[in-house]
VOGU-3710 file (C-alpha; in Angstrom, 3 decimals, decimal comma):
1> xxxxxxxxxx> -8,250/30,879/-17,895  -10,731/28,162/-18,814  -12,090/25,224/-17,926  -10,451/21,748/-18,892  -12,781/18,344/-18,113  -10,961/15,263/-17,384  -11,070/12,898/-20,623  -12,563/9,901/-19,427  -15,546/7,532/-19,656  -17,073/7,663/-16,032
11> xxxxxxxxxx> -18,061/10,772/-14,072  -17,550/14,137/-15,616  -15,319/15,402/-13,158  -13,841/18,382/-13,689  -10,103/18,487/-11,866  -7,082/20,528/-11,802  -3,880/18,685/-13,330  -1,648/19,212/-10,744  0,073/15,526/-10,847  3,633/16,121/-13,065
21> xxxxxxxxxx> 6,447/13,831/-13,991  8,432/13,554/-11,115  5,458/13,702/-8,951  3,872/10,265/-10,073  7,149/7,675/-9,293  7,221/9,684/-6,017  3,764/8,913/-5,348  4,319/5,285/-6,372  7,485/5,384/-3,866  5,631/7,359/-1,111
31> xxxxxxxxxx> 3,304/3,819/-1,177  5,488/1,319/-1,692  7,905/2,119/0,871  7,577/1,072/4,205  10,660/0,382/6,237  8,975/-1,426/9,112  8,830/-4,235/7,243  12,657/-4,305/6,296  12,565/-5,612/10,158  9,865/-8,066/9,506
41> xxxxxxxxxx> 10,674/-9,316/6,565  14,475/-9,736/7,297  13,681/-12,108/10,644  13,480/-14,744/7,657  17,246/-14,900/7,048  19,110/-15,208/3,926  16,139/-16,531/2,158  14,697/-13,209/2,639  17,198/-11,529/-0,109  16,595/-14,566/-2,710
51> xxxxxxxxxx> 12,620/-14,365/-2,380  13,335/-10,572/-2,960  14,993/-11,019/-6,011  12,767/-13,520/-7,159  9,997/-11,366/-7,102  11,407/-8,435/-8,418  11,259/-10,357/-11,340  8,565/-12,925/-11,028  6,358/-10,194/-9,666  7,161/-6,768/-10,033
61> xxxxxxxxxx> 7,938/-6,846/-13,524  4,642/-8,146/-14,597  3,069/-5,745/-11,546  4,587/-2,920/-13,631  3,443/-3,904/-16,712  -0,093/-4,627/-15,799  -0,753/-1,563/-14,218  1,663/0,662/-16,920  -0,859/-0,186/-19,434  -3,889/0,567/-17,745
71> xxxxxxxxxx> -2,941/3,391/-16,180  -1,773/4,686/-19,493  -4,461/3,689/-21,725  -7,499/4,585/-19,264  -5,953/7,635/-17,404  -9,162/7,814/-15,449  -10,178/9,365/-11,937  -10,657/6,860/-9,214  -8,638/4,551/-12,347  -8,931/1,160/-10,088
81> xxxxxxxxxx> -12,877/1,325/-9,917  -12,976/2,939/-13,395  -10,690/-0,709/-15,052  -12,940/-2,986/-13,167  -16,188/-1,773/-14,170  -15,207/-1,276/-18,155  -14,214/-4,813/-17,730  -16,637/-6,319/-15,875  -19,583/-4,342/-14,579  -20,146/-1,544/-11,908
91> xxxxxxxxxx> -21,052/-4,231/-8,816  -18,000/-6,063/-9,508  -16,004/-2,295/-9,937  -17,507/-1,501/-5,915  -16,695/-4,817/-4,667  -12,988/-4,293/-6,041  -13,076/-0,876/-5,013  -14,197/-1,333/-1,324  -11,809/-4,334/-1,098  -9,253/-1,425/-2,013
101> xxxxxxxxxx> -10,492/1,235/0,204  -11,077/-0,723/3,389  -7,360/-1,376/3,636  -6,136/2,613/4,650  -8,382/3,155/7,824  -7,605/-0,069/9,698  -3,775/0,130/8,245  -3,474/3,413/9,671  -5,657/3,525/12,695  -4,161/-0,012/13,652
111> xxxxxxxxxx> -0,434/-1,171/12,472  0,876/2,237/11,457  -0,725/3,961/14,556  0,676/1,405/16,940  3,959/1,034/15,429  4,731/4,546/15,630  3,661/4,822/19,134  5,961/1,437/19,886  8,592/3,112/18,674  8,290/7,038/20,232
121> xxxxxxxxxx> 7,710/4,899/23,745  10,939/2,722/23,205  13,375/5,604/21,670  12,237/8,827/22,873  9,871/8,806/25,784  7,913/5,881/27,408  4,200/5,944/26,953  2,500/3,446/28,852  -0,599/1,037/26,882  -3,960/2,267/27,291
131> xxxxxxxxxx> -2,487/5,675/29,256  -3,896/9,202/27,885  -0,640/9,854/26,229  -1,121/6,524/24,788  -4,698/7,683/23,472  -2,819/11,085/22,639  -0,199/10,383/20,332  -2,265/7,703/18,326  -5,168/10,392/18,065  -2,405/13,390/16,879
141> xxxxxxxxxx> -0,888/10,645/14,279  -3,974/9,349/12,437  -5,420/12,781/12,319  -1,993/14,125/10,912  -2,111/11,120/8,681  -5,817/11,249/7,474  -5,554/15,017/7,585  -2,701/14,583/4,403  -5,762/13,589/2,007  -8,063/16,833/2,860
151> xxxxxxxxxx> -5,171/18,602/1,204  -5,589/19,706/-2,785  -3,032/17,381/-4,647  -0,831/20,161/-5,129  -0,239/20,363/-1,454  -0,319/16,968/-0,860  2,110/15,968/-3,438  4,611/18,270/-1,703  4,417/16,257/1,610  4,464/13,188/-0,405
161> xxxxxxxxxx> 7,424/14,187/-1,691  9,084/15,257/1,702  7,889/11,934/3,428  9,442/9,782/0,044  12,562/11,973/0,680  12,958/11,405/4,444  12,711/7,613/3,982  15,364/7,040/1,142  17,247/9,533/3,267  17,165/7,746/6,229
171> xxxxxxxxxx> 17,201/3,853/4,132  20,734/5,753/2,576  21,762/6,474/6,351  21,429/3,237/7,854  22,787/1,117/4,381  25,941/3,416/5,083  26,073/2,990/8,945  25,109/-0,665/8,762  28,385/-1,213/6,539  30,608/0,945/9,019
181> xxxxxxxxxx> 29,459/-1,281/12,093  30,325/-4,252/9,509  33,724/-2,889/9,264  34,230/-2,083/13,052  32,647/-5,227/14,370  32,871/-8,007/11,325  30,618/-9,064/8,251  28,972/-12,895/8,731  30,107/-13,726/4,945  28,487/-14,867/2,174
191> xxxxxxxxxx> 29,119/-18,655/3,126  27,541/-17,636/6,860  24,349/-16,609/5,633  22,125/-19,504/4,096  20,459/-17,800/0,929  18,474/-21,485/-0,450  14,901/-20,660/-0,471  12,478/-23,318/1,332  8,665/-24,396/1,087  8,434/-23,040/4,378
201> xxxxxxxxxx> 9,672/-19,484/3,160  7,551/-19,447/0,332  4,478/-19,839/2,582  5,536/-17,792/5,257  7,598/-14,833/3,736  6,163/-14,463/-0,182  2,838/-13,185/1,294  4,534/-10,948/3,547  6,497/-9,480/0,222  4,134/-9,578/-1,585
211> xxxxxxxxxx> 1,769/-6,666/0,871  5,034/-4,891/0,601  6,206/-4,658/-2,663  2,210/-3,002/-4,021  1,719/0,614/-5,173  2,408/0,942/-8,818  -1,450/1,883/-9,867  -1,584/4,524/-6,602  -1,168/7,660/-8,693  -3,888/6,124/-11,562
221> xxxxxxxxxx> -6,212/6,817/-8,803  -5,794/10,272/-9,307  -5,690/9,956/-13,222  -7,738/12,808/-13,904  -5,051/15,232/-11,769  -2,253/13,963/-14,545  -0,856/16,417/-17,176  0,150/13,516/-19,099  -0,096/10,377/-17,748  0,528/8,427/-21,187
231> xxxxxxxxxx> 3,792/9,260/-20,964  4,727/10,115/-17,056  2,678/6,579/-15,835  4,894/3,546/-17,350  8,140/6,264/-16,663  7,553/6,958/-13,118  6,443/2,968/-12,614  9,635/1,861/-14,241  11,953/4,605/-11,950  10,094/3,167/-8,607
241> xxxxxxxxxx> 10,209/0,042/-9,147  13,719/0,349/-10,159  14,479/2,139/-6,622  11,968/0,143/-4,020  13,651/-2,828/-4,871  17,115/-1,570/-4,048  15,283/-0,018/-0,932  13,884/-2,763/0,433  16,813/-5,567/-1,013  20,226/-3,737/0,401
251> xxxxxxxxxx> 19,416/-2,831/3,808  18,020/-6,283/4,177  21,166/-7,559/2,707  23,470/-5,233/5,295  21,208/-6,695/8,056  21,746/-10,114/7,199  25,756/-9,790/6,464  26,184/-7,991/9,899  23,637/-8,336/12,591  23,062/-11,758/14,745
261> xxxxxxxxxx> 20,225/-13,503/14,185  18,996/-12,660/17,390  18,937/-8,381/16,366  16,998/-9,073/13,979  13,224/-9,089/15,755  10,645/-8,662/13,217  8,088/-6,468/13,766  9,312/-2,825/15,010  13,195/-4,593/13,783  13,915/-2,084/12,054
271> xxxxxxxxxx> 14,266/0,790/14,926  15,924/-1,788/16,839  18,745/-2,255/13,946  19,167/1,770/13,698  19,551/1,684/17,308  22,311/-1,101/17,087  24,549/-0,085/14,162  23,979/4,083/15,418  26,233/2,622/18,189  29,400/3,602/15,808
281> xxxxxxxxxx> 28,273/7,026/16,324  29,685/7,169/20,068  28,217/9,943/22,250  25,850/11,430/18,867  24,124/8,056/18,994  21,168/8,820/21,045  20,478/12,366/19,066  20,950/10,121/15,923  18,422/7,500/17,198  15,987/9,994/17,859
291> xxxxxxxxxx> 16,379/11,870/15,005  15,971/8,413/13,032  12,708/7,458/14,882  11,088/10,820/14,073  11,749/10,439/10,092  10,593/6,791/10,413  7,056/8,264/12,052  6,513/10,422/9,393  7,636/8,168/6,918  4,698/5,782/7,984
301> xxxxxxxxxx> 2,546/8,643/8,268  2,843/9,887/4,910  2,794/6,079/3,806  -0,879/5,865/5,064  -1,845/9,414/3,836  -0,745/8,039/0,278  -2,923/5,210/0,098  -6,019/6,841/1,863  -5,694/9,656/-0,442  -5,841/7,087/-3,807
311> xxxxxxxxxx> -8,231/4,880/-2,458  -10,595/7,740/-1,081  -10,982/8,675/-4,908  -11,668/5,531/-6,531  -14,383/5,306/-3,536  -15,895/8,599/-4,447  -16,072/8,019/-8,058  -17,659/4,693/-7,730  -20,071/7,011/-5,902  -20,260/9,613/-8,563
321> xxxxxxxxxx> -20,301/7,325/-11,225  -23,640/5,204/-9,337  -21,276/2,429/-7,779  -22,005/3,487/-4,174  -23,552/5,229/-1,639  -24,191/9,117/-3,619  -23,420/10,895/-0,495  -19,742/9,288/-1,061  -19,446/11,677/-4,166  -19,114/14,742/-3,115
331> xxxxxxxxxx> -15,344/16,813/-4,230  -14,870/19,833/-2,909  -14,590/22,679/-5,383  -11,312/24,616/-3,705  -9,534/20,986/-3,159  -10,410/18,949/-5,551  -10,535/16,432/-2,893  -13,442/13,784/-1,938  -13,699/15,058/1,811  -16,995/13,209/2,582
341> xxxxxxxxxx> -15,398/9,998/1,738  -11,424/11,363/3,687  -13,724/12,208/7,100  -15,355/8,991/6,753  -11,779/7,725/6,633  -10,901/9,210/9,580  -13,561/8,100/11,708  -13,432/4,693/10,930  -9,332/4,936/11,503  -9,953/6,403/14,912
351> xxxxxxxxxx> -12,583/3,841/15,780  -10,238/1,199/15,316  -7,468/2,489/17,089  -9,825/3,114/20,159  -10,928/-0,327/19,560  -7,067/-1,905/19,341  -5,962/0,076/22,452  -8,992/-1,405/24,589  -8,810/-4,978/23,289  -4,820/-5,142/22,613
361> xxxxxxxxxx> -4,550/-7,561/25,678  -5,781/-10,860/26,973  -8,146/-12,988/25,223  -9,467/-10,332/22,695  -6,033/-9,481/21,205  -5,277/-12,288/19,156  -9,330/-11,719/17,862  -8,338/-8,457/17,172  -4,739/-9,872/15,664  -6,901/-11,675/13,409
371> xxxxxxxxxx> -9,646/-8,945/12,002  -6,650/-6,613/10,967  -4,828/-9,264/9,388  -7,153/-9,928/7,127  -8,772/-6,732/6,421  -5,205/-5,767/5,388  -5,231/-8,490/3,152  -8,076/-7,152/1,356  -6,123/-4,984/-1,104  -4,663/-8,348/-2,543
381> xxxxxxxxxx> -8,718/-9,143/-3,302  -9,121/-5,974/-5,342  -6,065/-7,373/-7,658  -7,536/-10,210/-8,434  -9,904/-8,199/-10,398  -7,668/-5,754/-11,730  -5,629/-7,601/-13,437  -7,786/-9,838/-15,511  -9,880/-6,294/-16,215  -6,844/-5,406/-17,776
391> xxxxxxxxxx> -6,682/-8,660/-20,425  -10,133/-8,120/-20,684  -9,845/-4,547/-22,020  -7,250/-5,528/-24,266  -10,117/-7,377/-25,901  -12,951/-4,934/-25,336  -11,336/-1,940/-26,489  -8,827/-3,344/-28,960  -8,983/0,459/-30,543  -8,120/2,603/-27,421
401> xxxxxxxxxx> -5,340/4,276/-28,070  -2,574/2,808/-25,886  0,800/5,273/-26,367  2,608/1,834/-23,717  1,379/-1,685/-24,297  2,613/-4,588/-23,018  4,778/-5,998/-25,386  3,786/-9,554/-27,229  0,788/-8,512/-27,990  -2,551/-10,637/-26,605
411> xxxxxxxxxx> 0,070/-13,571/-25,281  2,183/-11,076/-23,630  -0,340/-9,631/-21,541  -2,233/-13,153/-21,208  1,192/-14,175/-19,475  1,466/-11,488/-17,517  -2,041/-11,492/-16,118  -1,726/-15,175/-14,884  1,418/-14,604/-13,783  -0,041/-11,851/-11,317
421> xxxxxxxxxx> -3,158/-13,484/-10,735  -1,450/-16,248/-9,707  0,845/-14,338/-7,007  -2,282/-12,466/-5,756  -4,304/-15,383/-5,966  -1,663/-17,097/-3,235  -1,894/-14,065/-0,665  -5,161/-13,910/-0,807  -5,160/-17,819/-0,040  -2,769/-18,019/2,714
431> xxxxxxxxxx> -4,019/-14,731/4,716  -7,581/-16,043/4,950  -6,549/-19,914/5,003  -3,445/-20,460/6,689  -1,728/-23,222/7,612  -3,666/-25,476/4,784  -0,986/-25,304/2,090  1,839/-25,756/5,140  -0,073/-28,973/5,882  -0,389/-30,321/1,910
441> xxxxxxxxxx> 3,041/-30,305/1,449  3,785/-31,825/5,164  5,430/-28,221/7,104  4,310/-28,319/10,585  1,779/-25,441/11,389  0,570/-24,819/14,814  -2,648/-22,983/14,417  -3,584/-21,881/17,764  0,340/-21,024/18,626  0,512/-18,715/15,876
451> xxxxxxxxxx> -2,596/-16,975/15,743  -3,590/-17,517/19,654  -7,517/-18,649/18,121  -8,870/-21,811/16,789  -8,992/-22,504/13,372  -13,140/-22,452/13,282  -12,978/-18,720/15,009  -10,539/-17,470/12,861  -12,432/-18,256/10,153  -15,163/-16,973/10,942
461> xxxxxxxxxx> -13,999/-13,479/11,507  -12,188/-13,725/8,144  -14,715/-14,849/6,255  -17,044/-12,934/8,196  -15,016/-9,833/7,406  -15,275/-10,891/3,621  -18,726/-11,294/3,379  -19,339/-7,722/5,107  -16,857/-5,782/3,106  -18,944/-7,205/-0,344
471> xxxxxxxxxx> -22,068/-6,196/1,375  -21,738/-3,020/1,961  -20,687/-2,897/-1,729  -23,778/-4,604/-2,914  -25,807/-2,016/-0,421  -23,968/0,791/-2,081  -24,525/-0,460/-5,543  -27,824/-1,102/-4,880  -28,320/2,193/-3,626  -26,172/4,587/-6,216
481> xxxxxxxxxx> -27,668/2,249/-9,343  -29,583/4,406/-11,428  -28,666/7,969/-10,171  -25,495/9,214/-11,155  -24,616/11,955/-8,853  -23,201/14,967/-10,163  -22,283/15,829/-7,003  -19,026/16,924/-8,365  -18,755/20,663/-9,678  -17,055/21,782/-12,104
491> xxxxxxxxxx> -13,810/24,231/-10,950  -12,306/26,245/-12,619  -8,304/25,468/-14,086  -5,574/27,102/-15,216  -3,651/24,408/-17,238  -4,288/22,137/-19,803  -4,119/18,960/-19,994  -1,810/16,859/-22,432  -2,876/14,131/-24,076  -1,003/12,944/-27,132
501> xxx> 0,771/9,529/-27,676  3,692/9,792/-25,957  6,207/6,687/-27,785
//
């Protein structure tokens, strides 16, 4: 038994290599999936399917190839901070990396917590707003949720794996019982459905698909936990995107061909469309339902766990490697897990979703609306320095050994970073300035009726947001520069790790 450093360029951490083949396009899957927003995204109509299409190939593909190559070639710990500052510098490597981080605490203490409850209280049993078993379940979820990333990675990975099962499980279920209740009750038809993308749909939905279809560099946050990530990263980001696509494109495309416009409602839609088509099921419905609404919970549970457990490491090396605040840096020996930085996460998860339960009505819930729209909408910012890092690197460290590169050589991957700048650069640009592009190319947008604020508030809470998320990034820098913490101890592993050119 001996011990086996992680080969890479920032901290000398030393980690176990727990992450194997199957479990990295599981981890990519566990992300990327998130069947709430088959609901949301669906309440589009036909458009929906062609966008998704669209960007399986205007998007994804370069997505994939972007982040096969870096997470390939630079197998690093915490690999999103670790890109950015080869590229570009350690402040600019916090800034991307907070941008990245700040994302999992509000997602799960606000949408995913409230989501969850919405749909226990409309399936199950009612829980009245702001009631102690309101205050109860959110509490037991995020802590379940956040709890997921104390775990060492080879415990984690197994619920990771059980969450990514229960989801395709239940996505299987209701593509199957949405074509039964098409059989029983009638398909619209092709020619019923309009499928001609719009201006308007490329404003409103893209966006929306475009926070959805994310995760491929997840598991390259936990780079130094690969056995051999030059072969098992551009594999296991080929297999998932292969499969979230069809996850995410055929139950929208059942929902479309069989449900009225009117079943399909958006946000929490999704429930409400098991709950419809279950109805084949006769008197087994209602166990079905429930059943259905349980999976879904834990499937957004484990969803959240999955990015809070990636981004908590990139924050923690940036914090080991002088990025950020050195009390961030601490991984704990038996776990191999950044628990200073996953207890930070939970706090700041629960805060929130005290915060959203007290101000989720009147006046201060479209404010509120508008601070978690946006600082979900950070993760898009952290892309927009990850992928020119990676055409940067091609040209910095022409001599790294790179066992998957994107093909074309320098033109390829010039392409393929504008091409997902560009798509990155538009969320970014429409979550924290709506309405403008709407109003260049003459689409009505009512400010105030969709966000409930004027546009000067709004603003200034997402800009405001902004500004605060890069300062504490700056303050961290500021503080970590100079002392690299070795905070990190060496433990003690059992298995090498491979690292030969994989072809």
């Amino acid at each position: 038994m001996g011990t086996h450093p992680v080969a890479q360029d920032g901290p000398d951490l030393h980690l176990r290599h727990s992450l194997r083949r199957l479990d990295v396009p599981i981890m990519i899957l566990s992300a990327l999936i998130s069947l709430d927003m088959v609901g949301e995204i669906s309440s589009f109509g036909g458009e929906t399917f062609t966008w998704l299409l669209v960007l399986a190939v205007l998007w994804m593909v370069p997505y994939g190839l972007v982040t096969a190559e870096l997470g390939s070639a630079f197998p690093d710990e915490g690999g999103l901070y670790e890109w950015v500052k080869r590229a570009f510098g350690r402040l600019p490597g916090s800034i991307a990396t907070i941008m990245y981080w700040s994302i999992n605490p509000l997602w799960i203490g606000g949408s995913l917590a409230f989501i969850s409850t919405e749909a226990w209280s409309s399936f199950i049993r009612p829980v009245g707003e702001g009631t102690v078993g309101d205050y109860a379940f959110k509490v037991v979820f995020v802590c379940a949720s956040v709890g997921v990333t104390l775990l060492s990675m080879r415990r984690a990975r197994v619920v990771f794996r059980i969450g990514t099962y229960l989801k395709l499980g239940l996505a299987a279920v209701f593509l199957i019982t949405t074509v039964i209740f098409g059989l029983q009750h009638g398909f619209h038809g092709i020619g019923a459905v309009s499928w001609s993308p719009t201006m308007t749909g490329f404003l409103g939905l893209v966006p929306l698909l475009l926070f959805s279809l994310v995760g491929f560099e997840v598991p390259s946050q936990a780079g130094g936990e690969m056995t051999n990530p030059q072969r098992d990263v551009p594999r296991g980001i080929a297999v998932s995107g292969f499969v979230g696509i069809l996850v995410y494109a055929l139950p929208v495309l059942a929902l479309l061909l069989v449900l009225p416009a009117d079943k399909i409602t958006g946000i929490g839609g999704f429930m409400a469309a098991v709950d419809t088509v279950f109805g084949v099921y006769g008197p087994a419905a209602g166990l079905l339902v429930k059943l259905a609404v349980l999976a879904f919970i834990v499937g957004l549970g484990v969803t959240g766990a999955t990015w809070a457990l990636a981004a908590n490491r990139a924050l923690a090396v940036a914090a080991a490697d002088g990025g950020f605040f050195p009390y961030f840096a601490k991984f704990d020996e038996k776990r191999d897990s950044p628990v200073r930085v996953n207890v930070f996460t939970g706090v700041i998860a629960l805060v929130f979703m005290v915060a959203g339960v007290l101000f989720s009505r009147g006046d201060s819930a479209a404010t509120f609306a508008v601070v978690l729209t946006i600082t979900i909408s950070t993760s898009l910012v952290a892309y927009l320095f990850v992928f020119p890092a990676a055409l940067r690197l091609r040209f910095t460290h022409p001599a790294r050994g790179r066992s998957y590169s994107i093909p074309g050589g320098r033109v390829g991957i010039t392409v393929a970073v504008a091409v997902t700048t560009f798509w990155a650069a538009l969320g970014v640009w429409v979550a924290v300035f709506p309405g403008t592009l709407e109003n260049l190319v003459g689409i009505d947008y009512d400010f105030l009726e969709t966000w409930g604020v004027g546009r000067m508030r709004f603003e200034v809470f997402t800009l405001g947001t902004l500004a605060l998320l890069a300062l504490i990034a700056v303050a961290g820098h500021l503080r970590g520069r100079g002392s690299v913490s070795a905070a990190a101890e060496p433990v003690v592993t059992d298995e090498p790790r491979i690292t030969e050119t994989v072809g």
